[in-house]
C-alpha positions in Angstrom: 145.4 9.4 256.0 144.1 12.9 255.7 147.0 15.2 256.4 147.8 18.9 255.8 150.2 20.3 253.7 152.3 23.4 254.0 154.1 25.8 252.0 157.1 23.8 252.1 154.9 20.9 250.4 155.9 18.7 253.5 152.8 17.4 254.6 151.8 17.8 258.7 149.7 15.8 260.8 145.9 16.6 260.8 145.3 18.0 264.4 141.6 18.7 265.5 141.7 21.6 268.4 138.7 21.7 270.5 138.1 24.3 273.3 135.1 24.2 275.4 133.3 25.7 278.4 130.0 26.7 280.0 127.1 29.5 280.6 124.8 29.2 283.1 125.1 27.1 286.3 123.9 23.2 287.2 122.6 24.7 290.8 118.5 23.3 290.1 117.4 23.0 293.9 118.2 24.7 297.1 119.0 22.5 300.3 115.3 21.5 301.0 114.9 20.5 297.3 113.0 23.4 296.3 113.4 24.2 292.8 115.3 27.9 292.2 115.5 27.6 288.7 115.2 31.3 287.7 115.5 33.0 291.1 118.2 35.7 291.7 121.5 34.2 291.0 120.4 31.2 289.2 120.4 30.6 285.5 117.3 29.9 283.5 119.7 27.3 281.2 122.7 25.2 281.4 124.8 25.5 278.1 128.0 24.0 277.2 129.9 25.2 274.1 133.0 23.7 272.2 135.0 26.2 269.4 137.1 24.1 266.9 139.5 26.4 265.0 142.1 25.1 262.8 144.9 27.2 264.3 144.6 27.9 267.6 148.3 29.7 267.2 146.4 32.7 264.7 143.2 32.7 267.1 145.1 33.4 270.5 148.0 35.8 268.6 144.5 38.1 267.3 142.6 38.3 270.6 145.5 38.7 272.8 146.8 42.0 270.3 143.6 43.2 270.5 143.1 43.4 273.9 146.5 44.6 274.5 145.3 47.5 271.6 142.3 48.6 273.9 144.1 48.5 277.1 146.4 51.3 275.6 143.5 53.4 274.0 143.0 56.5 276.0 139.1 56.1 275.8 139.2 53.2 278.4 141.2 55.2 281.2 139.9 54.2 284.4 137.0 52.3 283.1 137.0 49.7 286.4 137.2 46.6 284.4 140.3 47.7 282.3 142.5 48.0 285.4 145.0 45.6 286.4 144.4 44.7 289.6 140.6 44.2 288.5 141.4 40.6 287.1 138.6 40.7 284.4 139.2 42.5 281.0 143.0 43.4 281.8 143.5 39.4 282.4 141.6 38.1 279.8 138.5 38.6 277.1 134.8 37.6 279.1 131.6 38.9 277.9 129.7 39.2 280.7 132.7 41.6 282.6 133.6 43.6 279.3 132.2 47.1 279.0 130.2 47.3 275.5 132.4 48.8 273.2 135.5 46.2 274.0 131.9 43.3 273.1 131.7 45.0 270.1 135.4 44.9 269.0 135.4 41.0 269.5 132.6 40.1 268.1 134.1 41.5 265.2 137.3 40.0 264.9 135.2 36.3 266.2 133.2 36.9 262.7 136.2 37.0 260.6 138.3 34.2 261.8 137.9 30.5 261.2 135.8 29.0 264.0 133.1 26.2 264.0 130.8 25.8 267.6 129.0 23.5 268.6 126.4 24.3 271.5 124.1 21.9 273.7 121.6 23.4 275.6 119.6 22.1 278.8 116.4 24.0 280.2 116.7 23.9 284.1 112.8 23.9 284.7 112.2 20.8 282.3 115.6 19.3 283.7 114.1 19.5 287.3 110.9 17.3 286.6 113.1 15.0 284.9 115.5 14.3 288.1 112.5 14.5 290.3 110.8 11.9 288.5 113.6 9.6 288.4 114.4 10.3 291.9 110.9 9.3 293.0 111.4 6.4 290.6 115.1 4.7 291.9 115.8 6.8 294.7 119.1 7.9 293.5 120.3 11.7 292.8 122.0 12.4 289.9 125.1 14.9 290.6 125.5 18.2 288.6 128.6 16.8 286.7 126.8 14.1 284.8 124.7 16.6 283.4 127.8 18.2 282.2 129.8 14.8 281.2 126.6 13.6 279.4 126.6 16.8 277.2 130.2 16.4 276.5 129.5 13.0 274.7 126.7 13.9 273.1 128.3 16.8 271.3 131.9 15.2 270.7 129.6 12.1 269.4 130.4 13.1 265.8 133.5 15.1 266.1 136.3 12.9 266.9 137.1 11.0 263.7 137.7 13.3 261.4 141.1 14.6 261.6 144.0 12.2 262.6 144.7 13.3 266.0 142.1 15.2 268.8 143.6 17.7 271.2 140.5 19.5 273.5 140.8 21.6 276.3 137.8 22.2 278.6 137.6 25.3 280.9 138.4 24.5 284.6 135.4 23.8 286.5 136.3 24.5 290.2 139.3 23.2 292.0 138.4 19.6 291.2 140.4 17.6 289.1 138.4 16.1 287.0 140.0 14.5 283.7 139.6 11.2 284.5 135.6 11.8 284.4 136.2 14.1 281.0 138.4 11.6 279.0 135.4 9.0 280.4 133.0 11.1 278.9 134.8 11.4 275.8 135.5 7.7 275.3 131.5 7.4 275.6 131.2 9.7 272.4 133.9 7.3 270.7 131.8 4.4 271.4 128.7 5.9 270.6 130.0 6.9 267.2 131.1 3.4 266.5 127.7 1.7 267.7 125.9 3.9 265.3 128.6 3.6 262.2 130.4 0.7 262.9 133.7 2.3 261.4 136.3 0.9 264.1 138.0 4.3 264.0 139.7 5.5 267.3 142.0 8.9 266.7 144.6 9.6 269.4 142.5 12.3 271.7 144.4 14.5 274.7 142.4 15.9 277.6 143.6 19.0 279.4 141.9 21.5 281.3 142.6 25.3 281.5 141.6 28.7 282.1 140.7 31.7 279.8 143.8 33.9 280.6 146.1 31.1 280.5 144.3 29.2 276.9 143.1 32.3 274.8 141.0 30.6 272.8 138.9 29.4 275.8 137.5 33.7 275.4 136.7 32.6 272.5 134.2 30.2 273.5 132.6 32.3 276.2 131.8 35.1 273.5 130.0 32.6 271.8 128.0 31.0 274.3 127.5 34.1 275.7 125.6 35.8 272.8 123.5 32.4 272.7 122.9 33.0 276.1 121.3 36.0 275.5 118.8 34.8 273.0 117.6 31.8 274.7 117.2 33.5 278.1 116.6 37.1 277.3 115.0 36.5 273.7 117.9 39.1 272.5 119.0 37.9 269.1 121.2 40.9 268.3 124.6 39.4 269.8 123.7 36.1 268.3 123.3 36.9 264.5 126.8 38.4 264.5 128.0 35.0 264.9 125.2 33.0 263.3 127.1 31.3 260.8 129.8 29.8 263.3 127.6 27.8 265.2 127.3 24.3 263.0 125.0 23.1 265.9 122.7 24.3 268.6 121.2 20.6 270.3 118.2 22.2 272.6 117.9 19.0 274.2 114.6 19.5 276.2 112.9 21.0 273.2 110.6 17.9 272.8 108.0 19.9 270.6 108.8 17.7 267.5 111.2 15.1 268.7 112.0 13.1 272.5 115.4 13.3 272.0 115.1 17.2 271.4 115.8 19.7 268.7 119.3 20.1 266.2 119.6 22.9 264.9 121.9 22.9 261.8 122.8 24.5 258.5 119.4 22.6 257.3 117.1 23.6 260.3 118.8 27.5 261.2 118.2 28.4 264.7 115.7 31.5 264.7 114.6 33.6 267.6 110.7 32.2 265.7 112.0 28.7 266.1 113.5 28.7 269.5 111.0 27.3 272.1 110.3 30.1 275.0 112.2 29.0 278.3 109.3 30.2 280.2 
């Protein structure tokens, strides 16, 4: 078995730490049907991210003393999002509320810690004609959530079998509970994995969900997807190349340009603001 050893020389168990949430919404068409992709309010893309860091403990410690740091620096006095009752920045770490100079100060301490992502990517507009079709087809609607639990399998597909044990904690979605469908989708990506390698392996995997302020490194996550975010749907790479070399995989999984079952971009195939298809 592949364990860890530490200073002591006594060896640990391997743990994998997985922590994953969202940008972008599922919301394709309004209560006639009507597709809104792209109209005020509603996202271009649906992404979902999952951060793997081998110390979850060093991650949270780093972004929690650094938010405590700015909070205390004069310069942020009664900037709205720093205050307390405000719930955003005084909570917790989240891109889209932070003022710029906090973005700047964790997107540098995100490029010096130990992080690997993993991204997959759905285009709303192409996503639309595909559950039209098949409603037209079979007369059944598929719900916002498979979307979501379908991504989940596909990215965890080749994750879960290399360290000895699997802990992941996905970002609350709503006041659902909705574990049961998560470990489901997991246990998919177990399968899958087997079908394709036929290695019989099956590690020990715990579900939880969370939120950001009470599982720091779920902030982590947001940054990431965040500054993706801004490429893909804004054609901003900026954000993105300050945290290139974490992401180990970006699926865009309605790019059908060169393959059906879409694009992987890698270490071998870098994602590039040349090589990323439009969204429009």
């Amino acid at each position: 078995m592949n364990r860890r050893n530490t200073r002591s020389g006594h060896a640990v168990e391997n743990v994998a730490h997985f922590f994953v949430d969202e940008a972008g919404d599922l919301t394709i068409f309004d209560k006639k049907g009507r597709i809104i992709v792209g109209e005020e309010g509603v996202s271009n893309t649906f992404m979902l991210g999952i951060a793997e860091t081998p110390d979850p403990q060093v991650l949270a410690d780093r972004l929690n003393v650094l938010r405590e740091g700015l909070l205390k620096d004069p310069y942020f006095t009664g900037v709205p999002s720093m205050r307390s009752h405000a719930g955003k920045t005084a909570l917790a770490f989240h891109a889209k509320d932070d003022v710029p100079e906090v973005r700047r100060e964790v997107f540098k301490l995100l490029a010096e810690v130990d992080l690997k992502v993993f991204v997959g990517i759905r285009r709303k507009k192409r996503l639309a004609m595909d559950l039209r079709e098949s409603y037209l087809r079979d007369g059944v609607k598929q719900r916002p959530e498979s979307l979501y639990d379908d991504l989940v399998t596909r990215l965890f597909k080749e994750r879960l079998h290399q360290a000895e044990r699997n802990h992941i904690i996905f970002a609350r979605r709503g006041k659902a509970d909705r574990n049961i469908a998560l470990n489901d989708a997991i246990q998919r990506a177990k399968r899958d994995f087997d079908a394709r390698w036929r290695k019989g392996i099956d590690r020990p995997t715990t579900v939880a969900s969370s939120v950001p302020s009470e599982t720091t490194c779920l902030q982590a996550v947001d940054y990431c997807l965040w500054a993706l975010q801004r490429m893909v749907e804004r054609r901003e790479e900026r954000y993105f190349a300050l945290l290139q070399d974490k992401f180990r995989l970006v699926l865009d999984r309605d790019d059908d340009r060169r393959h059906g079952y879409g694009e992987y971009y890698t270490s071998r195939n870098p994602l590039t603001l040349e090589r990323l298809m439009p969204v429009t």
